[in-house]
N, C-alpha and C positions, 0 to 999 in steps of 0.2 A: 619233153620237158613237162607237159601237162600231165601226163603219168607221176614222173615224179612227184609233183607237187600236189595232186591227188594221195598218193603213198603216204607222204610224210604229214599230209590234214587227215588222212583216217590215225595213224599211227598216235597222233596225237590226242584225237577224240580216245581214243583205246585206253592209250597212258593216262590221262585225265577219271575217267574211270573207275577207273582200279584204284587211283589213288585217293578218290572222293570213297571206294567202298570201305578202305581202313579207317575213317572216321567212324567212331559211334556218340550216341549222345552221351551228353556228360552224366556222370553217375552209375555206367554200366560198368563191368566189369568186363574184362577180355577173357574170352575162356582158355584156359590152360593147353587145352590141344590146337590150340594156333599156332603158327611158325612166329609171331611176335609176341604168344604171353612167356616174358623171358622173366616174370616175378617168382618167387618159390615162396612170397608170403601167403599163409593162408589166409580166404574172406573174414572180414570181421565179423565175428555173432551179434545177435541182436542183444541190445542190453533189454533186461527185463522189464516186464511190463504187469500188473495186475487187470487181472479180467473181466473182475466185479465190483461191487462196492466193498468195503474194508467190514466184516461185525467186530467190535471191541465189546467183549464181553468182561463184566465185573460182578462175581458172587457174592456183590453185599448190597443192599439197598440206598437208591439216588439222594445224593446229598451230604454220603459219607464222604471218609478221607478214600477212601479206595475209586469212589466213583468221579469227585472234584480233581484227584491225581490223575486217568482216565482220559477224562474231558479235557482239561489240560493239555493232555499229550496232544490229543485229537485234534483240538484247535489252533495247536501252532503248526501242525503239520497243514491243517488245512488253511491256515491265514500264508504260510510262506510256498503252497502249494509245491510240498514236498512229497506226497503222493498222486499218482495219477486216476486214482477213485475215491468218492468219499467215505467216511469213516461212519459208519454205526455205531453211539453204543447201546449194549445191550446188559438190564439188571435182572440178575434172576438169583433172587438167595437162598432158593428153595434146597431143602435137604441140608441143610448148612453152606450151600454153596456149590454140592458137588454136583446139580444138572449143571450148572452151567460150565464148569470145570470136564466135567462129561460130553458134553454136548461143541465143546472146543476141542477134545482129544479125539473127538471121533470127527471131526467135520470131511466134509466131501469135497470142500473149496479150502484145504489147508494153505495156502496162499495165501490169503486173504480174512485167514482167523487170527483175532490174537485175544489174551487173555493176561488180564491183570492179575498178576499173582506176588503176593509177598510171602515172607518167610512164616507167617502166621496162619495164611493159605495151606500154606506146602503141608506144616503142622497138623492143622486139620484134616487136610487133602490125607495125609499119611496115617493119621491116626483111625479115621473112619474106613479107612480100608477099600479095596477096590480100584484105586488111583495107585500110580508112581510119579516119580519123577521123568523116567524113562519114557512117560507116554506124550509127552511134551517135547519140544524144542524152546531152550532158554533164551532169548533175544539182547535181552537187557535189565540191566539194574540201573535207576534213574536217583533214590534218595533211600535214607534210612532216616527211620525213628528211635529213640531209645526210649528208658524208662521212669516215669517216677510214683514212687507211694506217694499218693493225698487225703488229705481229710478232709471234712468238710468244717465248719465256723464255729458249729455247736456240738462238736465231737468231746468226746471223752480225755481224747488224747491231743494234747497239744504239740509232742515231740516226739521221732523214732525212740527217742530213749526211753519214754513211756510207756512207749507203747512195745517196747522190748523187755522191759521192767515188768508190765503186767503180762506177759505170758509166762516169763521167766514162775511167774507169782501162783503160775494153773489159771489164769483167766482164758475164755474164750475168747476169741475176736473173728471176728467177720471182716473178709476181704471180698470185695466184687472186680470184678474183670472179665476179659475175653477170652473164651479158648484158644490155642495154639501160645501166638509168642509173650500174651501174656501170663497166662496160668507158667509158660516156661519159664521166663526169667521170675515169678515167684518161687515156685520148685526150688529155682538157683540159689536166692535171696535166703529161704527157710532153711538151708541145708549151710550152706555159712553159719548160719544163726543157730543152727542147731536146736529149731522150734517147730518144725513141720507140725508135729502133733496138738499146737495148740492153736492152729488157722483152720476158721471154716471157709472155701471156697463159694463165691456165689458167682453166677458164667451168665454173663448178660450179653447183647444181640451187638454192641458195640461203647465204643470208648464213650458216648453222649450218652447212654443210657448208664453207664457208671455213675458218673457224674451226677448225674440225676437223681439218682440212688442216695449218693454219697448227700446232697443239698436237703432232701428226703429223711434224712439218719435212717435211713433203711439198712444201711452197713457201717463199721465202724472206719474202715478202711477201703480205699481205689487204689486198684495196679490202673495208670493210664499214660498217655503222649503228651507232648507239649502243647499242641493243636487242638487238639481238644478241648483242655482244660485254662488256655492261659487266660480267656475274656474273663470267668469266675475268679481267677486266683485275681486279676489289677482290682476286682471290684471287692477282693475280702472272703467269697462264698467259700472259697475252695484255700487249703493251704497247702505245699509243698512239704512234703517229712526225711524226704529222703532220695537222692536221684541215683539212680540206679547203672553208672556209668561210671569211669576211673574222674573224669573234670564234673565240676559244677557245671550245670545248665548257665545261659544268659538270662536276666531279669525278662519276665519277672519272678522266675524260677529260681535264682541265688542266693537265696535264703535257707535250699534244702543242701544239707552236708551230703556226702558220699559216705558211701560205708565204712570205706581205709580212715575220715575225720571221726568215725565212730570206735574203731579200734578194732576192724574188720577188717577181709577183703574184700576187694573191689568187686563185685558183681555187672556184667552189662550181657545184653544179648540183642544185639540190635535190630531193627526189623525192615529188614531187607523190602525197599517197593519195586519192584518190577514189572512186566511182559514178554511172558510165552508163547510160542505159538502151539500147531499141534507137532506130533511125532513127523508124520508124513509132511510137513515141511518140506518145499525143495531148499537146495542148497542157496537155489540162485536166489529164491526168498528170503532166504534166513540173512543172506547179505546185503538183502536190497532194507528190511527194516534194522540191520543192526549198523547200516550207513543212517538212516534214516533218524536212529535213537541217538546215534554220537550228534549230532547235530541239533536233536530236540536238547540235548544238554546242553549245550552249549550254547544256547540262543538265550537273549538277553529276556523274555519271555519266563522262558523255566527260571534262571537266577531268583526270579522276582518270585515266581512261586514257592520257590523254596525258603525265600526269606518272608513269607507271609505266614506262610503251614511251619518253622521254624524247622523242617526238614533237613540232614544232612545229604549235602552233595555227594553222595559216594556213589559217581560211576563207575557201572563196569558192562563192560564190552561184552559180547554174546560168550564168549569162550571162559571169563573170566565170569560172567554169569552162573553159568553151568558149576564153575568149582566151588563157587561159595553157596547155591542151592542145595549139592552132593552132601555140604559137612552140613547144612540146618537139617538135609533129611536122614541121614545119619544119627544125628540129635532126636529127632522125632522118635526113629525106629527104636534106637535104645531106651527110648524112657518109655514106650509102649507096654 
């Protein structure tokens, strides 16, 4: 009897055993060559992560619309701590823009680059040669700007019709603006009008310095944005002549007619704001900041910035990005 009852207390110790060894802690996985891993789902991958701090680089100097758009992003990502490193930015407008444009398409930590690019960028990017589009990954389109001719208070010209009148007549006139999408939709505008030959271009460092220009009568004429110009135009300095879009601008802009009110076509060429990163992008990056943008749009944060900077909300998605970069560099190449 003492045997038995010996037998059946080891038996037990035994069984007790074996069955405290199938336990593991929680979190583990069971590996697939056990007689119990009877799952056939494969482990979950890690979701991505970044391994550095973020550089946001922007080819214009601090203070612009390119760099305030920028910081912007930066700071609602890092106020809603939607990234897991912090963001740099970084200004370099040297060469027109293209180290820094360079120095993003080349980076060693493409994860972790990105680069402010609008369709005015891309323009220049393509015009000066040595860049594509190709050497980038397109992430996002966050807002557009469009276009208007201004004068300044003490100008010559008080109306587009004047001032289509006198060229019409062989006068000279002086226009100032920016390279890429402005000198473009001018292109657009002279060629409806059928006047190119009687505009002199002047290409200044940005939309503030137009303006400038233009308060100055250093030119007769400004190709410029909303944002730029609207504090001059409430206070008188600056006038509206013409808005360069199919609708009128909002006040204090709706003074200026559209082309089609003038007995035109419409003219617009809108200037896409954006974020690239470089070519060597991984994929899993490219969807970690194109979740990261649908979100910066969306956040009651951007709304506000967009109705300050009079920006249009025209998101688009990385993929829908890329297609509407392809036709402005397109645009570029042919007018080359």
């Amino acid at each position: 009897m003492k045997k038995i009852l010996l037998l059946i207390l080891v038996l037990s110790v035994v069984l007790g055993a074996c069955s405290a060894n199938k336990t593991q802690p929680s979190g583990t996985v069971t590996p697939t060559n056990t007689p119990d891993a009877t799952s056939s789902e494969e482990p979950a991958k890690d979701e991505f992560s970044l391994s550095r701090s973020v550089e946001f680089w922007v080819s214009s100097k601090a203070g612009g619309n390119s760099d305030m758009f920028s910081r912007t992003i930066a700071d609602i990502i890092s106020k809603n701590n939607w990234a897991d490193q912090p963001i740099i930015i970084i200004n370099n407008e040297d060469g027109n823009g293209q180290i820094a444009r360079r120095n993003v398409a080349t980076s060693k930590t493409p994860d972790e680059s990105l680069l402010c690019m609008s369709s005015g960028d891309l323009i220049v990017m393509v015009t000066l040669g040595g860049l594509t589009l190709d050497d980038f990954r397109p992430i996002a389109i966050l807002g557009a700007d469009k276009h208007l001719v201004l004068t300044g208070k003490n100008s010559r010209f008080k109306t587009m019709e004047e001032v289509i009148e006198a060229a019409k007549n062989g006068e000279r006139i002086t226009i100032g603006g920016t390279p890429g999408d402005e000198l473009t939709v001018l292109n657009m505008m002279l060629e409806e009008l059928d006047l190119a030959d009687s505009f002199d271009f002047v290409s200044f460092g940005s939309s503030a310095e137009t303006v400038t220009a233009l308060m100055g009568g250093h030119v007769d004429l400004g190709m410029g944005k909303p944002a730029a110009a609207r504090e001059y135009v409430v206070s008188g300095d600056i006038i509206p002549l013409v808005a360069l879009s199919t609708t009128r601008f909002a006040k204090p802009f709706d003074t200026a007619p559209t082309l089609s009110e003038l007995g035109y076509n419409d003219v617009e060429f809108p200037l896409y704001r954006g974020v690239v990163g470089p070519k060597n992008m991984s994929d899993e990056a490219l969807a970690y900041w194109d979740s990261i943008m649908a979100k910066v749009a969306q956040s009651p944060e951007w709304k506000a910035y967009l109705e300050k900077t009079l920006l249009i909300g025209d998101y688009k998605n990385a993929a829908e990005t890329l297609e509407a970069y392809k036709l402005v560099e397109q645009r570029a190449l042919e007018a080359k």
